[in-house]
Wavefront OBJ file of the C-alpha trace (Angstrom):
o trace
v -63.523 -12.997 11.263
v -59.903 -11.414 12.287
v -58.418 -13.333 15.203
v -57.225 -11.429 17.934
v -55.594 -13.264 20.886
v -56.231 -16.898 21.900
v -57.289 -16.650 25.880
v -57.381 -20.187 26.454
v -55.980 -24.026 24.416
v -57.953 -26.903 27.022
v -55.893 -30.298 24.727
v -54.977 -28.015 21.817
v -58.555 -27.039 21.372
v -59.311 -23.552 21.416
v -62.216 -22.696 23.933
v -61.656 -19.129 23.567
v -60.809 -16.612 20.889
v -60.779 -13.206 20.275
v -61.731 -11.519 17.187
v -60.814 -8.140 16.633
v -63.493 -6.606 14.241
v -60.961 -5.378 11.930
v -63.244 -7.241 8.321
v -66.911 -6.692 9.597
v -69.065 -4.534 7.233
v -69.683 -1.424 8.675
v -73.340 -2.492 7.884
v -72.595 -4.603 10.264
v -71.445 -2.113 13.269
v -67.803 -3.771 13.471
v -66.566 -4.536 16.871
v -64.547 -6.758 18.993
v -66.168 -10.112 19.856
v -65.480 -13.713 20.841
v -66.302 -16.565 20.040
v -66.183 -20.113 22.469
v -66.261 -23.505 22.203
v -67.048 -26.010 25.282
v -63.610 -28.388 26.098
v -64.630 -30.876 23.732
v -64.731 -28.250 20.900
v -68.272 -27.867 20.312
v -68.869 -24.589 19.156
v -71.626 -22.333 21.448
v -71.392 -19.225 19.658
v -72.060 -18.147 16.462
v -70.769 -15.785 14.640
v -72.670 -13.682 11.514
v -75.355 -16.812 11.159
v -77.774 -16.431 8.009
v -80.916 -14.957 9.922
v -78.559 -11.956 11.689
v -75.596 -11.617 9.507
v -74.687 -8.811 12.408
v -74.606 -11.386 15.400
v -71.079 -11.660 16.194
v -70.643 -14.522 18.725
v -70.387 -12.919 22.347
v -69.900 -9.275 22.012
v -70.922 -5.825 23.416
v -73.696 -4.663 21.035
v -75.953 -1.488 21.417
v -78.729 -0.786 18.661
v -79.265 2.912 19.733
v -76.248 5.056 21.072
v -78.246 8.694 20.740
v -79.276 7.978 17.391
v -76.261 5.237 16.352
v -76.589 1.775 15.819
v -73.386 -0.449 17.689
v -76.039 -3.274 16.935
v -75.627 -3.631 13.265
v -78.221 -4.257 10.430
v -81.765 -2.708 10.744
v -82.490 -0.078 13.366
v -86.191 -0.076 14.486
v -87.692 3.352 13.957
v -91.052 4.646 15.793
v -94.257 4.170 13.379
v -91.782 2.973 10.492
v -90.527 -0.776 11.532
v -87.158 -1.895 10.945
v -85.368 0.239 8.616
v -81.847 0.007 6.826
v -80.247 3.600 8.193
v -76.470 4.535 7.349
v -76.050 5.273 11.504
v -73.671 2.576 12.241
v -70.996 3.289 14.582
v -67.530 0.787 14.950
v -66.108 -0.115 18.072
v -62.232 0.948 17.728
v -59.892 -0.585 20.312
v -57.289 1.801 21.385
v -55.180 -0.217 23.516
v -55.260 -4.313 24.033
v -52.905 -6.079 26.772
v -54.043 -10.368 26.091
v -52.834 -12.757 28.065
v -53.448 -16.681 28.196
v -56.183 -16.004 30.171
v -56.941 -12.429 30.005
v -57.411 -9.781 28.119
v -57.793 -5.816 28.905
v -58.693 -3.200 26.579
v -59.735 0.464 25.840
v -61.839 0.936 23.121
v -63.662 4.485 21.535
v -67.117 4.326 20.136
v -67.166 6.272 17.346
v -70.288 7.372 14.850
v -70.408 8.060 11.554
v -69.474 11.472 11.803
v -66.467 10.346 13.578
v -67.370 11.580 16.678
v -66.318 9.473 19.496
v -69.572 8.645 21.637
v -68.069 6.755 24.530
v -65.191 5.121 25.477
v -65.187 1.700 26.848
v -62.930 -0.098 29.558
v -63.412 -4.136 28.496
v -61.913 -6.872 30.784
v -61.925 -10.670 30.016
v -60.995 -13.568 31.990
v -61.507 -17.237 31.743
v -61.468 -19.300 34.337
v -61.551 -23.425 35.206
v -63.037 -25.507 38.004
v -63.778 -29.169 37.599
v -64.565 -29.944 34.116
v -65.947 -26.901 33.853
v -64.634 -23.395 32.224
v -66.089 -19.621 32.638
v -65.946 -16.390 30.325
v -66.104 -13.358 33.067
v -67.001 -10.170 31.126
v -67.128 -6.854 32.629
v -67.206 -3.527 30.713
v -67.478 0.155 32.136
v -68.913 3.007 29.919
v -67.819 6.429 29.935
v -69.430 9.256 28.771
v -66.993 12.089 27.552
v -68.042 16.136 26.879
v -71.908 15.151 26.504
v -74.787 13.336 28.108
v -75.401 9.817 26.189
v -78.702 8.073 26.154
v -78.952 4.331 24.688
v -82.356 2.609 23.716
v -83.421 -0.110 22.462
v -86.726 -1.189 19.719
v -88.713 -1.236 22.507
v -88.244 1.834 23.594
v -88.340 2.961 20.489
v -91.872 1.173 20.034
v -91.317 -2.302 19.087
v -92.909 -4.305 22.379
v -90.498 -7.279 23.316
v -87.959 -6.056 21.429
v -85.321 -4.608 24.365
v -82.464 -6.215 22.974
v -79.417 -4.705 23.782
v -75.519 -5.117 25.996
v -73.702 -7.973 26.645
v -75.446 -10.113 23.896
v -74.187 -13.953 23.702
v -75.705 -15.586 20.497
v -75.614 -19.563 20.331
v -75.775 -22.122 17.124
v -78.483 -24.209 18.731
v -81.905 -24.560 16.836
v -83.231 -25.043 20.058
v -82.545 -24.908 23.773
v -84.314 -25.007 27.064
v -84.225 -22.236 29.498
v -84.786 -21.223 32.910
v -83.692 -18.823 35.976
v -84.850 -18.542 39.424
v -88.319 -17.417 38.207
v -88.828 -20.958 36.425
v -88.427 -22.674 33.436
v -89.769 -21.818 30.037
v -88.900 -18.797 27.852
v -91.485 -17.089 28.876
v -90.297 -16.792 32.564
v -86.883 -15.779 31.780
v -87.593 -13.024 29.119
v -87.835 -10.095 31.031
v -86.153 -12.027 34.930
v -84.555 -9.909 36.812
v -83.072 -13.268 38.305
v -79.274 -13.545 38.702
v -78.438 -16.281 36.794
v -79.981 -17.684 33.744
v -78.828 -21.662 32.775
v -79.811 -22.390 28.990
v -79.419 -26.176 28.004
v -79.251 -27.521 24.164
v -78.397 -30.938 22.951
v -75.144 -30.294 22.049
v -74.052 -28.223 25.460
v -74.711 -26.049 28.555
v -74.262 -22.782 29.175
v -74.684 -21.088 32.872
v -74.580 -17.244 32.429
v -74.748 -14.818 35.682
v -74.877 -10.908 35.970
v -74.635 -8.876 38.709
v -76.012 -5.871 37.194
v -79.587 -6.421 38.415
v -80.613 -5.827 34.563
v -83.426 -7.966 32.817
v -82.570 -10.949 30.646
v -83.229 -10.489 27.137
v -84.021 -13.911 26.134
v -85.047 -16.139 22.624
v -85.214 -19.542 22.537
v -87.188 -19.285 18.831
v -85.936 -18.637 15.574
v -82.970 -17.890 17.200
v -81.060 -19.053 20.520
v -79.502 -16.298 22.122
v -79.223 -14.339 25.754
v -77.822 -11.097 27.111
v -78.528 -8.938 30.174
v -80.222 -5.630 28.697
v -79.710 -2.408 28.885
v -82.538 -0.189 27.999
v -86.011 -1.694 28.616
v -89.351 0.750 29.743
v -87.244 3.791 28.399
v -83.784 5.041 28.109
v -80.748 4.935 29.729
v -78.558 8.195 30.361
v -75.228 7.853 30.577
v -74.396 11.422 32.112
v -70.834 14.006 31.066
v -68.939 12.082 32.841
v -70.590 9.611 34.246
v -70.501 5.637 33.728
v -72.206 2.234 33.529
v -70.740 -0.656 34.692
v -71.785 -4.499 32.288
v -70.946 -7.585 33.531
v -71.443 -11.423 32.327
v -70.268 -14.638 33.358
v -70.886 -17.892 31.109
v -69.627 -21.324 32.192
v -69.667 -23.800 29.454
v -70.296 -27.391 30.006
v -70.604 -30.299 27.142
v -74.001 -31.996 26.811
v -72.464 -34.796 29.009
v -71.877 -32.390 32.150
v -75.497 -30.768 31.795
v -76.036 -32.560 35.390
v -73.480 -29.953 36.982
v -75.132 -26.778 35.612
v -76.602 -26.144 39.245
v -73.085 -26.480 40.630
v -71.390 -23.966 37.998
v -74.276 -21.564 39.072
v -73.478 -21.430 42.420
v -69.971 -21.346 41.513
v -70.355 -18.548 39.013
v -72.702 -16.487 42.393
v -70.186 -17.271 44.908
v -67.019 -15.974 42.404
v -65.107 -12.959 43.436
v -65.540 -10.342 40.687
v -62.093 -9.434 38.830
v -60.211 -6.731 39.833
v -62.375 -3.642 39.589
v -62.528 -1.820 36.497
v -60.307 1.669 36.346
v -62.067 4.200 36.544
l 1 2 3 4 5 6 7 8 9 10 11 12 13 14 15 16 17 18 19 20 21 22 23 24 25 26 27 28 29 30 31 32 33 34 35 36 37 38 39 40 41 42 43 44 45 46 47 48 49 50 51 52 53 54 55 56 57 58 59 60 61 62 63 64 65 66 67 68 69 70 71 72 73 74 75 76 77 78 79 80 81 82 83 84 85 86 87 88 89 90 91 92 93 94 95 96 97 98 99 100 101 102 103 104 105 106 107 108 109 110 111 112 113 114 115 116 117 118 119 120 121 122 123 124 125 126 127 128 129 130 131 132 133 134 135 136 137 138 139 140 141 142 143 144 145 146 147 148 149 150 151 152 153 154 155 156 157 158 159 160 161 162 163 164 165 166 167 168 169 170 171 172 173 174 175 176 177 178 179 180 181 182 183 184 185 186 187 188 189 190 191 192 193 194 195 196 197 198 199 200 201 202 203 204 205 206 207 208 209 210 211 212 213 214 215 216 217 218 219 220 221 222 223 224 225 226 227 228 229 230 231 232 233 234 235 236 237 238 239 240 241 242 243 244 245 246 247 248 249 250 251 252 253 254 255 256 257 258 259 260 261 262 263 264 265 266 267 268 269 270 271 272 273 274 275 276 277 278
């Protein structure tokens, strides 16, 4: 993918990069995304993986934006299944200001038909604490002249399926999870719990929201996590209005999987950065 900025070097490694979108498909509903490694340099994203060529590491992805995929690859479609649609949208940054350890940006969704569906206020920090290191994402969506609903398969009828927002997907084959309502996939998929800690062989990752949303959570086939969006039914998004996304990740290396309850609490007790503008 296109570098963007580098937000963090922890012994020349980079732990955090930026990608701007610039050479995804449009199949593929290009967008800004990042990708992460723990210190060591184990990689804990992944980034267009065989299985979901559109999984981009740790972006903002929404499969149904009235009608427009910002998911990429199949959109799910009532009484049809998963269907190949020419609907996808691109996330176009307007402005980026990076530093070593931040980045803030305004990006325009835009469809198709080159209408401009929302407009997006991203901020990124990382941030260190004993061994440990922490993505803090938080995005506000705008609606412009017109109401904006976004769904998800399940509302559109595929059961499970509410996929959908801050979307974080891993290289593990495997992993273990569990949040505050227990351990085991099944527990998580669907928590409303606060925090979510997901442990592999090969590293640790801690992930909080504030948001209040329900995990969307596989730990088969695929290994990835995200807070989501639109679950029992839609979301409006009305002229004018907004909704606020957040995430926070700490990464640890399999050797540190011991302090994953600390980095929890750590990642809870963390003032939020400076509030999005409005």
């Amino acid at each position: 993918m296109s570098a963007g900025a580098t937000l963090r070097l922890v012994d020349g490694t980079i732990i955090a990069q930026l990608n701007t979108g610039s050479d995804v498909e449009p199949s593929l509903s290009p967008r800004p995304s990042l990708t992460a490694t723990t210190r060591a340099g184990v990689p804990v994203t992944d980034v267009s993986p065989a299985d979901h060529a559109h999984h981009l590491g740790a972006s903002l992805a929404l499969p149904d934006v009235d009608g427009v995929s910002f998911w990429g690859g199949r959109t799910y479609v009532r009484d049809r299944g998963s269907t190949m649609l020419d609907n996808h949208g691109r996330q176009v940054e307007r402005s980026v200001d990076s530093r070593d350890d931040s980045s803030a940006s305004l990006l325009d969704w835009v469809a198709p038909d080159g209408t401009t569906l929302l407009t997006e206020q991203r901020d990124l920090a990382v941030t260190e604490r004993d061994g440990a290191w922490a993505l803090e994402w938080r995005s506000r969506l705008l609606a412009g002249a017109a109401d904006v609903t976004l769904g998800s398969p399940q509302t559109n009828g595929r059961d499970g399926a509410f996929y959908g927002g801050l979307f974080w997907r891993t290289p593990f084959a495997e992993a273990e999870v569990r949040t505050a309502d227990g351990v085991g996939v099944t527990r998580a998929h669907g928590s409303r719990s606060p925090w979510l800690i997901l442990e592999s062989a090969h590293a640790t990752l801690v992930a909080v929201t504030r948001t209040g949303m329900p995990w969307f959570v596989r730990t088969e086939g695929y290994v990835g996590f995200g807070p989501a969006v639109a679950v029992s039914e839609r979301r409006r998004i009305p002229s004018g209005g907004t909704l606020d996304l957040d995430l926070s990740v700490g990464v640890l290396d399999a050797a540190d999987a011991a302090q994953a309850d600390d980095v929890r609490d750590w990642l809870l007790d963390a003032r939020l950065p400076q509030e999005v503008a409005s």
